[in-house]
C-alpha positions in Angstrom: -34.8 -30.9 -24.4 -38.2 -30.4 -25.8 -38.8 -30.6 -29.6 -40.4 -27.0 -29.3 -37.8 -24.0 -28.8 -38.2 -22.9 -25.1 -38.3 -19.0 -24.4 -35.0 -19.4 -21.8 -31.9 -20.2 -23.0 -29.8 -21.6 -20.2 -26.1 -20.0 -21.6 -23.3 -22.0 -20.3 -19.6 -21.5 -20.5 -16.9 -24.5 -19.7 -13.5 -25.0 -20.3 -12.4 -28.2 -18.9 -14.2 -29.1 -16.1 -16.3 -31.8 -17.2 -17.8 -33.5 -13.9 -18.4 -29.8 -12.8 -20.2 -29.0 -16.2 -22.2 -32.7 -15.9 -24.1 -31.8 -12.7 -24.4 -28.0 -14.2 -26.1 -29.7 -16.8 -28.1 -32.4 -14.4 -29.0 -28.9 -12.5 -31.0 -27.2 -15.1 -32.7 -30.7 -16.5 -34.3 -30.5 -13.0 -35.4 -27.0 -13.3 -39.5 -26.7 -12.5 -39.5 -24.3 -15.6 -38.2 -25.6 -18.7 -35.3 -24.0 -20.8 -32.8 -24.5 -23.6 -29.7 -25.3 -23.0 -26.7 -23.7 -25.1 -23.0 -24.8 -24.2 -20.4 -22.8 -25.5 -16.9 -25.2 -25.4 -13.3 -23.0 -24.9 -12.0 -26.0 -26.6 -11.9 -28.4 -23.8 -9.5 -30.5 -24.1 -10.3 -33.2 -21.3 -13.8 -35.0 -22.9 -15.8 -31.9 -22.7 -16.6 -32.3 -26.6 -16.9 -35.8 -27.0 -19.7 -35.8 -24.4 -21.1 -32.8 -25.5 -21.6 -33.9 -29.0 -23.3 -37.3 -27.6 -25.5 -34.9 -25.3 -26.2 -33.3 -28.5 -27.2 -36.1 -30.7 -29.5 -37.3 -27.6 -31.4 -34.0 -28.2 -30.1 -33.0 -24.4 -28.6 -30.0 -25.2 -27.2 -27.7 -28.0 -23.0 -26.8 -28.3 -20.8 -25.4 -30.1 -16.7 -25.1 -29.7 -15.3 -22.2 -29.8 -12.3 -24.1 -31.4 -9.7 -22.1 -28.8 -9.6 -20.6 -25.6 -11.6 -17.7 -25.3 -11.4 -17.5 -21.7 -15.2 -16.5 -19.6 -15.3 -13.6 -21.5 -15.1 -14.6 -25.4 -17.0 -17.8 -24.4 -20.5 -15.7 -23.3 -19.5 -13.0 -26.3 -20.2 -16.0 -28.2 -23.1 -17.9 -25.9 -25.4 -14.5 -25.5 -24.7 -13.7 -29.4 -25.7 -17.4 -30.4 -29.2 -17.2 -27.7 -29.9 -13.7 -29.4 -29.9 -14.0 -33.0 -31.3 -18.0 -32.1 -34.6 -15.4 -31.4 -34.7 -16.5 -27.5 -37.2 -14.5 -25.2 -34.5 -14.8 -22.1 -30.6 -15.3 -21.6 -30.1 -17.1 -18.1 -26.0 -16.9 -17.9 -23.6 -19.3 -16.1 -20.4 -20.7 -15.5 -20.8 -24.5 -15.9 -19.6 -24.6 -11.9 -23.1 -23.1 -11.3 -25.5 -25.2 -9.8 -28.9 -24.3 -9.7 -32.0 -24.8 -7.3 -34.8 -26.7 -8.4 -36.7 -23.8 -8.3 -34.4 -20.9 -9.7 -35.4 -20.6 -12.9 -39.1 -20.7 -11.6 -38.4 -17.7 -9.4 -36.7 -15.5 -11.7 -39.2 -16.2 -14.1 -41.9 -14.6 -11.1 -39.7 -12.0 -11.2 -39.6 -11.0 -14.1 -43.6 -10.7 -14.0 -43.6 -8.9 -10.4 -41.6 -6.4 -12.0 -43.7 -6.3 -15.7 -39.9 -6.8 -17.3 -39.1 -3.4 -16.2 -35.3 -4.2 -15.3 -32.1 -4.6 -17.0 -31.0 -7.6 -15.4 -31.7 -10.0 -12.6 -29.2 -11.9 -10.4 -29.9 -14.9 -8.1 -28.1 -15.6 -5.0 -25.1 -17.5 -4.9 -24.1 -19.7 -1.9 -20.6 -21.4 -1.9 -21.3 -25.6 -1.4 -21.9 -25.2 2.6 -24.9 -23.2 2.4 -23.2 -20.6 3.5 -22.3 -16.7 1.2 -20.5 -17.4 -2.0 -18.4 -13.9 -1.3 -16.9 -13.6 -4.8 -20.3 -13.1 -6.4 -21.8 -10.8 -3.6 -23.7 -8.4 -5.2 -23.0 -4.5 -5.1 -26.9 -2.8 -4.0 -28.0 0.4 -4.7 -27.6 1.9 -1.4 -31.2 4.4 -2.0 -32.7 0.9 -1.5 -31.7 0.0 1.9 -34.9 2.1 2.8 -38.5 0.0 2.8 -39.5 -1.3 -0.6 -42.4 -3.1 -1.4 -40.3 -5.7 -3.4 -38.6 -6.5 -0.7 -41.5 -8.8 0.2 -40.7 -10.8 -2.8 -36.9 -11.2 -1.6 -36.4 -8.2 -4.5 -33.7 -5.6 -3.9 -31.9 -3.2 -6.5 -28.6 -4.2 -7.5 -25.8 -2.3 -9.3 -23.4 -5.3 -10.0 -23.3 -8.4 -10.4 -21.7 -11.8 -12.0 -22.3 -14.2 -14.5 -22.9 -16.7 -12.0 -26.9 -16.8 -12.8 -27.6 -13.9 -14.7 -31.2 -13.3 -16.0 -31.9 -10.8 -18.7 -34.3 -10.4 -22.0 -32.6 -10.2 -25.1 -34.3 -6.5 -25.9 -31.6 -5.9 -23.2 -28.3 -7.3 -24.7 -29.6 -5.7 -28.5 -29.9 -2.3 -27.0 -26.4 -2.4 -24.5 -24.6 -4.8 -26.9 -22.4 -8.2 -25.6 -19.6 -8.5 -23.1 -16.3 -7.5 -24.2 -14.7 -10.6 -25.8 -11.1 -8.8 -25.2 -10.9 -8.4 -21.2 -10.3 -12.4 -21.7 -11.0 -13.5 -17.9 -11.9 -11.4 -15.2 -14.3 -8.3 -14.6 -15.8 -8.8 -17.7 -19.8 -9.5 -16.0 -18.6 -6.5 -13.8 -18.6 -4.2 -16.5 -21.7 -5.7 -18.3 -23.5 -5.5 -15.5 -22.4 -2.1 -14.6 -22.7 -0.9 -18.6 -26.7 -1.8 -17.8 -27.6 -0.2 -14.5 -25.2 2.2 -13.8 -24.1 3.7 -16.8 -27.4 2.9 -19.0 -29.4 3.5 -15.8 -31.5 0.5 -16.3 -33.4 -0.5 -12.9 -31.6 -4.3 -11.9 -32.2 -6.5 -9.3 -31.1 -9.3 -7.5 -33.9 -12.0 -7.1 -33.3 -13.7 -4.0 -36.0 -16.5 -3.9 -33.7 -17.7 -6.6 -30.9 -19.5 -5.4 -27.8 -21.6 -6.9 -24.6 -23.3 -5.5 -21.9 -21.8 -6.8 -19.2 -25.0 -6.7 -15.9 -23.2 -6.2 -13.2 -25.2 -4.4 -12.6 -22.3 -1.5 -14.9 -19.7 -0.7 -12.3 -16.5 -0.8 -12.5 -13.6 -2.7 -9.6 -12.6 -4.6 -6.5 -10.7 -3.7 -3.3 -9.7 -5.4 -2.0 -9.5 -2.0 -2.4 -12.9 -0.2 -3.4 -15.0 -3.4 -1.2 -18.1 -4.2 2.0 -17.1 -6.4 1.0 -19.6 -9.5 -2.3 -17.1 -9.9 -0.6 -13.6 -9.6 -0.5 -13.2 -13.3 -4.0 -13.5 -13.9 -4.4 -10.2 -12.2 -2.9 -8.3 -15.2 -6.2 -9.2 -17.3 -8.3 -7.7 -13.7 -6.5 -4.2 -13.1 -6.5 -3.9 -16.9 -10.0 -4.4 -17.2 -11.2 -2.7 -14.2 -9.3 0.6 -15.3 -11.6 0.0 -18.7 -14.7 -0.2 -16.8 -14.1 2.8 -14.1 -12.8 4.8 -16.6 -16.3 4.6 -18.4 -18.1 5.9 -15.4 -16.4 9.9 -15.5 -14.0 11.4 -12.6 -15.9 9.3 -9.7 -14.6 6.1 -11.5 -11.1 7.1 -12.1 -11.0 7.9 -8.7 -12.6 5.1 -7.2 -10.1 2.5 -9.3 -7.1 4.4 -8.0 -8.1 4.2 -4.7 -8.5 0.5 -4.9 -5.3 -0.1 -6.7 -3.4 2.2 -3.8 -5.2 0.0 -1.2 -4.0 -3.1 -3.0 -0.2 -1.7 -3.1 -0.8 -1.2 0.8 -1.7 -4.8 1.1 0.8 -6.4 -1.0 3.4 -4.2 0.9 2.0 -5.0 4.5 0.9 -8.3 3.9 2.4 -10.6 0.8 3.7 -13.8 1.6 6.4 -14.1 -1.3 6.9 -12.4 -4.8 6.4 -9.0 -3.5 7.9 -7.1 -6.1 6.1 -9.4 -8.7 2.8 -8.1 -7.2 3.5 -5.2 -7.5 4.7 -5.4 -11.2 1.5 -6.8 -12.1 -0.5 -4.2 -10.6 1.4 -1.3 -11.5 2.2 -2.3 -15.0 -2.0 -3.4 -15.3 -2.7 0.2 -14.4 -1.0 1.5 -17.3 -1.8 -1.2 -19.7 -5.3 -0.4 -18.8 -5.1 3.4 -19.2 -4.3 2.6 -23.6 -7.0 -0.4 -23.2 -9.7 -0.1 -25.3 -12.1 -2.2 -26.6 -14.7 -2.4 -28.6 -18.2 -3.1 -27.0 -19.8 -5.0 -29.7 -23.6 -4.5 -30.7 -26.1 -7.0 -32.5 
């Protein structure tokens, strides 16, 4: 890391998954534009810190440990607060299983200037380690921009969601819409961050897709209540909770929509579960409610 403060801060969240968060780390030392890198540590407990704070004395990287498990959501809380108030230009947000191209940070960066930093965020493509679509961080378009755009000869298209899996924003950004909410744990919480930006604040975003990383996930599935295996079924109760959070902030059309995609779930887990049916279907409906008295705080710098 250069003795000068770089305008990108490269935020990274791990939580034991140290060879992953090593070539995460080997990833953005290669980057052709230079950034910071911050680590934020859920209190790994398999080496993560001990290697971290030897990266740190090397003057690799900068960390800090969040002392417990804050799960994805408390730990970039934490990272984007720590890259704000550090008085960084740009926030580049990953998981430490995201592997970037050479070149990603380069062609956000061109981006950025293409679009004179008129955007709330920007979103690189993921691809799972074949090449091929990482499907759990496919991006939601604005559907208005399926017609001709002049940006699309840059690879830029308008974007209504996205994930934390190479995020790109400036910091005037996360001041004015605040941080993710630290309380929705795991799950959904770059869904409603990203959504809180350009749907409800009504920011132009955009995926940038000459910037491209490898998203290192062991299967490339999305995730279903329905079909997933029965040791993950209650991570789901931190999903429908927060999604009923995040719909509900977007009026009647919201509510609606999240019904409609917790009914479709119940259709699937009734028509297509392989075991602990009625567990499934605990967890969704008892989410539902949960979410309808959830309510967090969304915290502003």
């Amino acid at each position: 890391m250069s003795a000068e403060k770089n305008r990108v801060a490269a935020v990274v969240v791990t939580y034991n998954r140290l060879p992953l968060l090593q070539k995460c780390i080997e990833s953005l030392h290669a980057q052709t534009a230079s950034c910071d890198i911050l680590v934020v540590n859920n209190a790994s407990t398999d080496g993560t810190g001990p290697w971290l704070a030897a990266q740190e004395a090397a003057g690799v990287l900068m960390a800090r440990d969040t002392g417990e498990n804050l799960g994805g959501a408390g730990g970039f809380h934490k990272g984007m607060r720590w890259a704000v108030e550090a008085g960084y230009d740009y926030l580049w947000v990953m998981d430490d299983d995201c592997l970037p191209e050479p070149d990603a940070l380069e062609k956000l960066l061109e981006a950025d200037a293409i679009l004179g930093g008129n955007y709330g965020w920007l979103s690189s493509v993921a691809l799972w380690t074949d090449g091929s679509e990482c499907k759990m961080n496919r991006q939601k378009l604005k559907k208005s921009f399926y017609e001709y755009s002049p940006l699309m000869k840059y690879g830029i298209v308008q974007a209504e969601q996205a994930t934390f899996v190479s995020l790109f924003l400036r910091t005037e950004t996360v001041r004015k819409f605040g941080l993710p909410i630290k309380e929705f744990f795991i799950w959904g919480d770059d869904i409603e961050y990203t959504r809180r930006v350009a749907v409800r604040g009504k920011r132009p975003c955009f995926v940038a897709g000459q910037s491209q990383v490898v998203h290192a996930m062991k299967e490339n599935g999305g995730s279903s209540i329905a079909i997933d295996s029965a040791e993950r079924i209650d991570r789901y109760r931190y999903a429908f909770r927060n999604e009923a959070f995040t719909y509900r902030q977007e009026g009647a059309r919201g509510v609606c929509y999240y019904v409609a995609k917790c009914a479709l779930n119940l259709c699937r887990i009734l028509t297509m579960a392989p075991n602990k049916r009625g567990k499934r279907i605990g967890v969704l409906l008892g989410s539902m409610v949960r979410g309808a008295f959830f309510r967090p705080e969304i915290e502003k710098l």
